[in-house]
N, C-alpha and C positions, 0 to 999 in steps of 0.2 A: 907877569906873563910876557913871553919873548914876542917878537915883531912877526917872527915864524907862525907862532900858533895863532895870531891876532888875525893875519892874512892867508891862513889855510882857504882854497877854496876846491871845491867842489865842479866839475864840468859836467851839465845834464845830458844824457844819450835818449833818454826817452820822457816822456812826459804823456799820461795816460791818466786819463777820466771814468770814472765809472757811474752811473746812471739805476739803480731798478728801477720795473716799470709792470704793471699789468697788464696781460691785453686779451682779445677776445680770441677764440679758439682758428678761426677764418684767416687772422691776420699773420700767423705760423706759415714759414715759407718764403715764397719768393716775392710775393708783394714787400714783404719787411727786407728781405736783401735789395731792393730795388729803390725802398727809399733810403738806407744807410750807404748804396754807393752814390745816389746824388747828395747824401749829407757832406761827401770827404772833400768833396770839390768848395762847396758852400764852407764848410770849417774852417780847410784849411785859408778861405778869403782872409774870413773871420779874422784869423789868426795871424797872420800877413799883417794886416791893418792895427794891428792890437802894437802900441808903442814897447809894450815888455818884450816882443821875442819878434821886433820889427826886421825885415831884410834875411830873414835866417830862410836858408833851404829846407822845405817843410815834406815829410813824406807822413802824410796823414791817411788813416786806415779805421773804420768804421765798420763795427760788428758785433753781432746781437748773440746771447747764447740762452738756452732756457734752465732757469733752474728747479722750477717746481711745479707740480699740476697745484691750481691754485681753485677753489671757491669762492668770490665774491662774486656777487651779484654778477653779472654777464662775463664779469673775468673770471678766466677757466688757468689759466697758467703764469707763473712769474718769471720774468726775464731780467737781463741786464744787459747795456748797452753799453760797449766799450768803446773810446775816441782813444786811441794812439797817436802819437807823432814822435818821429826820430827825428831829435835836432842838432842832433853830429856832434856832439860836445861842446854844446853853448853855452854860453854863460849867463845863465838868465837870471835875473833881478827876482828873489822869491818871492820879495814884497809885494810883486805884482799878480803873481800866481792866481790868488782871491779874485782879482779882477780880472782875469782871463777867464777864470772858471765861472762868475757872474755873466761874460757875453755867450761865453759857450751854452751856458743852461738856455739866453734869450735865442739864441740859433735855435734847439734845439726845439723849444716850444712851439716859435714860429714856423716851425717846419711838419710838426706834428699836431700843429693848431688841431686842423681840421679831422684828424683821426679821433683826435681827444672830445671834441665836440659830438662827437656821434657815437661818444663812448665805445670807442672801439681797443681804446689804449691809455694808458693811466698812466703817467710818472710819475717819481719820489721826487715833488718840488719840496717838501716839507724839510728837505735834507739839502745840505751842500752838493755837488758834485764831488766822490770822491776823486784825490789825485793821490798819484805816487808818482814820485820825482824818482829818476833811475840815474847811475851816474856810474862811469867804471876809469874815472880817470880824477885825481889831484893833480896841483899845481906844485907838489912838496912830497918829496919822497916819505911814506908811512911805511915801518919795515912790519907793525903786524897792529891790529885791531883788537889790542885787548882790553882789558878795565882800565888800567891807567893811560892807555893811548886818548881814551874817548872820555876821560876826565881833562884830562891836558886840554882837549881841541871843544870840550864842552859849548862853549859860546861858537864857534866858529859852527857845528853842528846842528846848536839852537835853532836859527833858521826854517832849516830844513824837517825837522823835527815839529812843527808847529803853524804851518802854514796857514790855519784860518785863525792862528791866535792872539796875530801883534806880532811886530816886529820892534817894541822901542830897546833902544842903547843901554837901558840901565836897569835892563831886569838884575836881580839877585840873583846868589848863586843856586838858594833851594829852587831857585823856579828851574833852570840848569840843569840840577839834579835830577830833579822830577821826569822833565824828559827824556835823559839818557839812561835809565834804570831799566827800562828795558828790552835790552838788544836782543832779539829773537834768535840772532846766527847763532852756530855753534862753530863758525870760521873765524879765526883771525885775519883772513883778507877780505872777510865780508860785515857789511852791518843789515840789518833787515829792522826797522823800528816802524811798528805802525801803531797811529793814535784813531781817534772816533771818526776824521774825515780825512785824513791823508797820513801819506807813509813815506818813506827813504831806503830806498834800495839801496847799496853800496856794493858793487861785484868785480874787485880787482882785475883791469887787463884781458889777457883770452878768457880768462875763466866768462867773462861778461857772457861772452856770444854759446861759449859752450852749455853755462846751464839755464840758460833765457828758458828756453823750454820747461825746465821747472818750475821756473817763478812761474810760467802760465799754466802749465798744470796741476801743479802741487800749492801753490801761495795765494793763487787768486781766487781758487772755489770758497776755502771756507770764507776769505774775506764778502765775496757778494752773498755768498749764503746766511751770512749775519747780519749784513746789512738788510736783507731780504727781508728778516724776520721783526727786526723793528717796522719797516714800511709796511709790511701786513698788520702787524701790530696796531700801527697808530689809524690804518682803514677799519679796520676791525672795532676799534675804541668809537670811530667815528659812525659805524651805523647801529654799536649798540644807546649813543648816544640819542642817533636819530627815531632807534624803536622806542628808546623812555619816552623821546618829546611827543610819538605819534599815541602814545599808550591810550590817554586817557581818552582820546577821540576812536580808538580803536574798541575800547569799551564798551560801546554803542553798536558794535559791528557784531557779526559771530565770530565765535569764540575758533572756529577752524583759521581766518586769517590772521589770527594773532598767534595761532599755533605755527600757521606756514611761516611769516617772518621770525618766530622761534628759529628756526629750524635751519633757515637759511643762516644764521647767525653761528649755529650749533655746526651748519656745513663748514663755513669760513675758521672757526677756533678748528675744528680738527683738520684741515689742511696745514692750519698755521704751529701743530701739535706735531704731524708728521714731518714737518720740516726741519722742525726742533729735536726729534729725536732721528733725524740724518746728520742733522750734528753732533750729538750726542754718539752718532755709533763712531764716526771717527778715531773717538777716543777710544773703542774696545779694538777695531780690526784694522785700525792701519799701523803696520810694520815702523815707522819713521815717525823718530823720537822728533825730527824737528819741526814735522807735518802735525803731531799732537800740540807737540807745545803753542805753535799758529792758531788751530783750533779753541785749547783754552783759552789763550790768550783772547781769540774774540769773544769768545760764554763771555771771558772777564769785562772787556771796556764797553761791549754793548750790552750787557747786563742779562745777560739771558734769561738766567733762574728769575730775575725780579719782573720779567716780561710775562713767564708763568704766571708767579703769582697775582699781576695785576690782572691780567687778563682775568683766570680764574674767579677772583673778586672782584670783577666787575660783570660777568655770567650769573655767580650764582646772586647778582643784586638782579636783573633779570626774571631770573627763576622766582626770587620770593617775588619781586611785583606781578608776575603773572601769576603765581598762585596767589596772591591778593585779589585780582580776578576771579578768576575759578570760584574761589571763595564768595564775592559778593555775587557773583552770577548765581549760582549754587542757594544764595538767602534769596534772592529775589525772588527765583524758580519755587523756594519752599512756601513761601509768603503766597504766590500765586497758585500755588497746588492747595494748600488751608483755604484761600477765601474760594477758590470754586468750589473744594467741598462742600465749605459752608452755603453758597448759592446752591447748588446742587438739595440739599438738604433743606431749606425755603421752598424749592420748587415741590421736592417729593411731600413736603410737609401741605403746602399749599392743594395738589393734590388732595390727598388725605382727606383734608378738611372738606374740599368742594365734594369731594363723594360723599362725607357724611350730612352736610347740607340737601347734597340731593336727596337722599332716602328722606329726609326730615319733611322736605316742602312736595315728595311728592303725591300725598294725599290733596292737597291745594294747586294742583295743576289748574282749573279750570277760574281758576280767581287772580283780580290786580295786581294782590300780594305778589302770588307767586313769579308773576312776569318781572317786577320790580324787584327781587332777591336776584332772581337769575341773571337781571342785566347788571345789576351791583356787583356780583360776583364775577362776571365777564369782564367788568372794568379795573374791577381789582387784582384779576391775574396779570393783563395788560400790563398794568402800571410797574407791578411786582416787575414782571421778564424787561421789561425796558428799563427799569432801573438796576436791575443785573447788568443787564447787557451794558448799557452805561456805564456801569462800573468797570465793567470786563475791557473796554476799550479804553477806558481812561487810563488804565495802568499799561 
């Protein structure tokens, strides 16, 4: 390997965060513009003070889009929260990237503490911050970006290609491989690679400024759109987990608020169904072979189809435990309909008997006897219906 390809470097133009987040229907609007423009001031502190992209002139832009009407519990819609900053073709330390992106998430929380406590607004801490490193300038003349150009500069690329994975000296070449296998452009002056939490732009010279607009309109929907659907996903997993652990105290309740929390759960999977299949339609009506390819590409690394099927399988686990209910509620109910009949039929039987008693002792009305039957039998029906009743209330 030449000294050239060793010291290939890359100059960053942008450097851009991405966030989902849930939030409540009220907060749509200019309350949320209001706190993402006092976030840019606050970030870009942040960012200033952060030793990896210290002294650098920071134009930092902070902006919220929505991507889907959403179901969970009081969240109604899914959004994404986007941090840009142009940093004029810096040279920033990638190594550090990770740790930029850990203060920005603590900005971020701290700033949204108090919406988040009042459950007003929800974000994907379960997830990285995603980044995409943007860059439209080399140290080293590259005359075009094809297969063998981006095997040559493999290592020099690595970096950038892998931002939350490690940065040591002596990875192998399959690990190399791995990462560069799949460049998304269909340009030789461009590269576009994105992995599970970060990505690499590459957009030679004017062309940079000329199709920027694409990458925000065309590159970044299905990206949060994917991303989206794992974050619903993994809220989703978490309150069918919390309807199992409530189940069995739920037992005890009627059977309507274990159908309401059904239900609510049944709201949230088909939100999370409709969103999957907006991705899914990309691939039938959009015109642009490299806007599909994006698309697949994210079904591929965030794993879509297998998001279905868990999901699915872990519904219809759901389903049978609650028709396990039904089911024992349904024995209970049977067991309790049999023994009133059977009271029922004690009582009619009891009846019965004291009327033929009475014709029997009524010749003997005016004798001991007869007072002494009649209160006997007075005591003996008593006993009879309180020990019914007794019964009836112990179950």
């Amino acid at each position: 390997m030449t000294s050239q390809e060793t010291e290939l470097q890359f100059y960053e133009r942008h450097v851009r965060w991405f966030v989902n987040f849930l939030a409540e229907p009220s907060l749509v609007g200019e309350e949320l513009d209001i706190i993402c423009s006092n976030l840019e001031g606050k970030i870009e502190h942040a960012l200033i003070e952060d030793p990896a992209i210290d002294k650098l002139s920071l134009d930092v832009k902070v902006s919220w889009s929505k991507i889907a009407d959403m179901n969970l519990e009081e969240m109604t819609w899914l959004g994404v929260l986007k941090i840009q900053t142009d940093v004029g073709h810096a040279r920033i330390d990638v190594k550090d990237i990770q740790n930029v992106s850990i203060r920005l998430s603590k900005v971020l929380m701290k700033n949204f503490g108090d919406l988040n406590q009042r459950g007003r607004i929800l974000f994907d801490i379960d997830s990285p911050l995603y980044v995409i490193l943007s860059s439209d300038k080399v140290d080293s003349k590259v005359e075009k970006w094809d297969a063998p150009t981006i095997q040559r500069y493999k290592k020099a690329l690595g970096p950038y290609l892998g931002l939350y994975s490690g940065q040591w000296p002596d990875y192998n070449d399959e690990l190399y491989n791995r990462r560069i296998e799949n460049n998304l452009s269909n340009r030789t002056s461009e590269l576009h690679f994105y992995a599970r939490n970060s990505a690499f732009i590459y957009i030679e010279g004017e062309g940079y400024e000329k199709y920027w607009n694409y990458v925000e309109d065309v590159m970044d929907p299905p990206l949060v759109r994917a991303r989206g659907v794992i974050f619903v996903m993994l809220k989703l997993q978490d309150l069918i987990q919390r309807f199992l652990q409530e189940l069995p105290d739920l037992k005890m309740q009627d059977i309507s608020i274990i159908e309401e929390k059904q239900a609510e759960l049944e709201k949230t999977n088909q939100s999370l169904m409709q969103l999957i299949a907006l991705i899914r339609r990309e691939d039938m009506v959009n015109m642009r072979a490299h806007a599909r390819a994006l698309n697949d590409h994210f079904i591929n690394i965030f794993r879509i189809e297998n998001v279905l099927s868990h999901v699915k399988s872990n519904l219809n686990y759901v389903h049978e435990s609650v028709q396990l209910v039904y089911e024992e509620k349904n024995r209970n109910l049977q067991v309790r309909q049999e023994r009133l009949f059977l009271y029922l039929s004690i009582i009619l039987g009891a009846s019965v008997v004291t009327e033929a008693i009475n014709v029997m002792i009524d010749p003997f009305q005016e004798t001991l006897e007869y007072l002494v039957i009649r209160y006997s039998m007075a005591l003996s029906i008593i006993a009879i219906f309180g020990f019914i009743i007794f019964r009836i209330f112990k179950r």
